[in-house]
C-alpha positions as CSV (number, residue, x, y, z in Angstrom):
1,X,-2.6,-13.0,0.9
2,X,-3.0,-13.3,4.7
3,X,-1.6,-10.8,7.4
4,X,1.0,-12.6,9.7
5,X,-1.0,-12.2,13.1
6,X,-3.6,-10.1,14.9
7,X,-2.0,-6.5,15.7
8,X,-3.4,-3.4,15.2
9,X,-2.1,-2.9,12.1
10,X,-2.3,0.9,11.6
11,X,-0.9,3.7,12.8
12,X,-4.4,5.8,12.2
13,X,-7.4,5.0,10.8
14,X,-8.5,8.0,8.2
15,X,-12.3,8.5,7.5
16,X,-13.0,9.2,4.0
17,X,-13.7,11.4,2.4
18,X,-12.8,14.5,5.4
19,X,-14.1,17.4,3.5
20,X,-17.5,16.5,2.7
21,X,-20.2,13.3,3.6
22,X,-19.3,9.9,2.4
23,X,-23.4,10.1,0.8
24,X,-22.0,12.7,-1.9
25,X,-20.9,11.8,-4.9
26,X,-17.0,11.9,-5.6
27,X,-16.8,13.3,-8.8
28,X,-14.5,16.0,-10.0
29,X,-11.0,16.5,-10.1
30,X,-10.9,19.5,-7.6
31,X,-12.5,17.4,-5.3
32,X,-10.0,14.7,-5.7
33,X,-7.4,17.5,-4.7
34,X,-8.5,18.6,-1.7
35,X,-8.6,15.3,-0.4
36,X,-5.3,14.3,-1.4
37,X,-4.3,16.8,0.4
38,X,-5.9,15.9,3.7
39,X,-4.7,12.4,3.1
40,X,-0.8,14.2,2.5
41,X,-1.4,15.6,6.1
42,X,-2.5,12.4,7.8
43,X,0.9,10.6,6.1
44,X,2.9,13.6,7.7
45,X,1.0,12.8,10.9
46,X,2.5,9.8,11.8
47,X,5.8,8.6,12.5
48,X,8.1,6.8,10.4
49,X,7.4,3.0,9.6
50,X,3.7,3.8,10.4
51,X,0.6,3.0,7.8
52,X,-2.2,4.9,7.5
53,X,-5.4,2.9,6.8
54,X,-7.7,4.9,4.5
55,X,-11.2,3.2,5.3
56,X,-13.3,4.1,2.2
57,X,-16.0,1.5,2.9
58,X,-18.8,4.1,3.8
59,X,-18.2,5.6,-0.1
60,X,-21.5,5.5,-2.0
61,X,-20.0,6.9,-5.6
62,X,-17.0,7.6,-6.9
63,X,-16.0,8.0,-10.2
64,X,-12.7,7.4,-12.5
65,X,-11.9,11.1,-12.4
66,X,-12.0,11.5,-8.7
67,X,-10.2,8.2,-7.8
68,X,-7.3,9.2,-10.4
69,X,-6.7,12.7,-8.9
70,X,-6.7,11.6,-5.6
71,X,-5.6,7.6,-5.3
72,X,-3.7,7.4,-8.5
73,X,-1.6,10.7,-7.8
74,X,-1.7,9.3,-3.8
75,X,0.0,6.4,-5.1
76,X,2.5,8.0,-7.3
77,X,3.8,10.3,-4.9
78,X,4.7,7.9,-2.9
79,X,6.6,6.1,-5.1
80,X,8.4,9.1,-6.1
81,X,9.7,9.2,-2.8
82,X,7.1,11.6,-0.7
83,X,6.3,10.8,2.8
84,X,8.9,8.7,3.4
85,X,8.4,5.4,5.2
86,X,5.0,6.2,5.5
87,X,2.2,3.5,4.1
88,X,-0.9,3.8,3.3
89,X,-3.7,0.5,3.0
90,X,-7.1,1.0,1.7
91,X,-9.9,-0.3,4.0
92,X,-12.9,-1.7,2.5
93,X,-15.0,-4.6,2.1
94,X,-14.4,-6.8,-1.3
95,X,-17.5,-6.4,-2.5
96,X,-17.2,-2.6,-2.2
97,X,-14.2,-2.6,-3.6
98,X,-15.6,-4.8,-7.0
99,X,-18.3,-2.9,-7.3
100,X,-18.6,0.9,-6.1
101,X,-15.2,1.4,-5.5
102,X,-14.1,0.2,-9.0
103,X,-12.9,3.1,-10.2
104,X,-10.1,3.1,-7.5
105,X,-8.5,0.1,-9.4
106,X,-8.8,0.9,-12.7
107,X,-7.2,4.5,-12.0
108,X,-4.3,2.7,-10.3
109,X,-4.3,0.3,-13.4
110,X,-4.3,2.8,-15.8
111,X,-1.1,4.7,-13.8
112,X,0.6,1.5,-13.8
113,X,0.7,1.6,-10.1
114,X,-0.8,-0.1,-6.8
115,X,-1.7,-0.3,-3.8
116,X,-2.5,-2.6,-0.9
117,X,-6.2,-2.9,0.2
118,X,-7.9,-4.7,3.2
119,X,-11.3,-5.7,3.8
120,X,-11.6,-4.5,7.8
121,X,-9.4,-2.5,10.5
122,X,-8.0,-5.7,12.0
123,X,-6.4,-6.5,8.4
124,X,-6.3,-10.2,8.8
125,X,-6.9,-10.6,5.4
126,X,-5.3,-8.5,2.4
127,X,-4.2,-8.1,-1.1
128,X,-3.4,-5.6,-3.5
129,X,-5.0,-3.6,-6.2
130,X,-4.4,-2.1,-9.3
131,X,-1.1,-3.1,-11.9
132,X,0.9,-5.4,-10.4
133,X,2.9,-7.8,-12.4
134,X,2.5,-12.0,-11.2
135,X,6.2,-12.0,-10.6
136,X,6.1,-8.9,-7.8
137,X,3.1,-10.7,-6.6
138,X,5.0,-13.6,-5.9
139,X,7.7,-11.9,-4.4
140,X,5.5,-10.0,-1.7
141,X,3.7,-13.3,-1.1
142,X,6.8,-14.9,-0.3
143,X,8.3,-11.9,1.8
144,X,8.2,-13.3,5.6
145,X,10.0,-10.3,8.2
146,X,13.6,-10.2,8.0
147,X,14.3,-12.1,4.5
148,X,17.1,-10.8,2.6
149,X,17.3,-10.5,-1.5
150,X,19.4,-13.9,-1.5
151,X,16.6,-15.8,0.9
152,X,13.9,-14.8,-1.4
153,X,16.1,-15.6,-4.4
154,X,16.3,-19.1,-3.1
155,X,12.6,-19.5,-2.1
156,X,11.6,-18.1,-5.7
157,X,14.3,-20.1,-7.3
158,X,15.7,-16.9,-9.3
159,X,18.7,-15.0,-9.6
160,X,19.6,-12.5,-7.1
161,X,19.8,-9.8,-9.3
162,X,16.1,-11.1,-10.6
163,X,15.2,-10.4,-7.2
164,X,16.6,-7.4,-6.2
165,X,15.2,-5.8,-9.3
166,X,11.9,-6.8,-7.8
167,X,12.1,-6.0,-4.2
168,X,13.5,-2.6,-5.1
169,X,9.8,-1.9,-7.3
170,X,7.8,-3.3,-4.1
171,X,9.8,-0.8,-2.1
172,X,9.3,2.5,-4.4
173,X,5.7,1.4,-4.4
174,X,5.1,1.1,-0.6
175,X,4.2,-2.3,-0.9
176,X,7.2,-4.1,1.5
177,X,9.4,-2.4,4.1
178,X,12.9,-2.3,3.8
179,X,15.8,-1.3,6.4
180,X,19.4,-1.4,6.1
181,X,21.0,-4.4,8.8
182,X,24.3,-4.8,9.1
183,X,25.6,-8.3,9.6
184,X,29.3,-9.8,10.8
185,X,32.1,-8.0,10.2
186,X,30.4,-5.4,9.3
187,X,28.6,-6.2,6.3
188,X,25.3,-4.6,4.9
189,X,22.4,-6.0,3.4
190,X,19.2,-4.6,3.1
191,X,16.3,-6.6,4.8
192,X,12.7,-6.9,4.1
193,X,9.1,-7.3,5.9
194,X,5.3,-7.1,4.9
195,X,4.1,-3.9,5.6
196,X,1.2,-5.2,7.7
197,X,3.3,-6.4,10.7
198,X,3.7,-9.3,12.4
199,X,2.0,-10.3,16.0
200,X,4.4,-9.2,18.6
């Protein structure tokens, strides 16, 4: 999945991890707490509509434990509705994230859950990781700024109630923006957009 242009993408870039050097290991649970909750702070930080890329690229260990407290309740808070129309992308290279940063996925696999992931600051290339299922994949590949559920039912050749189903799961996940637009005579439809923005 590409990014539609060059833009900064993000809002802030966080460090990680805040409360100790990215050389020790990430390995407990109380750990993971503490800097979920930094990472809770930096969401509050920024203004609505904003993402929040969390560059864990200089992360030597991290184990299952640490990535599910921190990344695996990160990601289900937000779709439970905290820090709303915040987003949050994970910054790392592939490799990292394959290899080292395993863990990360497999946490997010094992919640059921997911979460968007880019290989550098500029974003121009990124994807998604942890449980996602090929249809929603789809669907957010196909999402292009300003689509509506029935232009994406068309372009996926599926019922419009197929696809709100599955823009409404992309939303609650943080994966695609959404905002409310209302057309001629004063009729409402919800509109969609990647959350890595477009090149003004």
């Amino acid at each position: 999945m590409f990014a539609p242009g060059k833009t900064t993408p993000f809002e802030e870039i966080f460090p990680f991890p805040q409360l100790r050097s990215p050389e020790a290991p990430l390995a407990t649970r109380e750990d993971g707490q503490e800097e979920l909750a930094r990472l809770g702070e930096a969401l509050e930080g920024v203004r609505p509509g904003g993402v929040v890329g969390v560059d864990v690229s200089g992360v030597e260990f991290i184990n299952y434990s640490f990535s599910d407290e921190c990344f695996g309740n990160l990601a289900g808070r937000l779709q439970s509705g905290e820090h709303p129309e915040r987003f949050v992308v994970l910054v790392a290279p592939k490799k990292d994230m394959e290899n080292r940063l395993q863990d990360i996925e497999v946490a997010l696999k094992n919640r059921k859950l997911a979460m968007i992931w880019a290989e550098d600051e500029d974003a121009s290339e990124y994807d998604v990781v942890g449980e996602l299922s090929e249809a929603l994949r789809e669907t957010l590949k196909a999402v292009e700024p300003g689509d509506t559920n029935d232009v994406l039912a068309e372009k996926l050749a599926i019922k419009s109630t197929a696809c709100i189903n599955r823009t409404d799961k992309l939303t609650k996940m943080r994966l695609l923006r959404k905002k409310l637009h209302a057309g001629e005579y004063g009729y409402k439809q919800y509109e969609f957009a990647p959350v890595l923005p477009a090149s003004g």
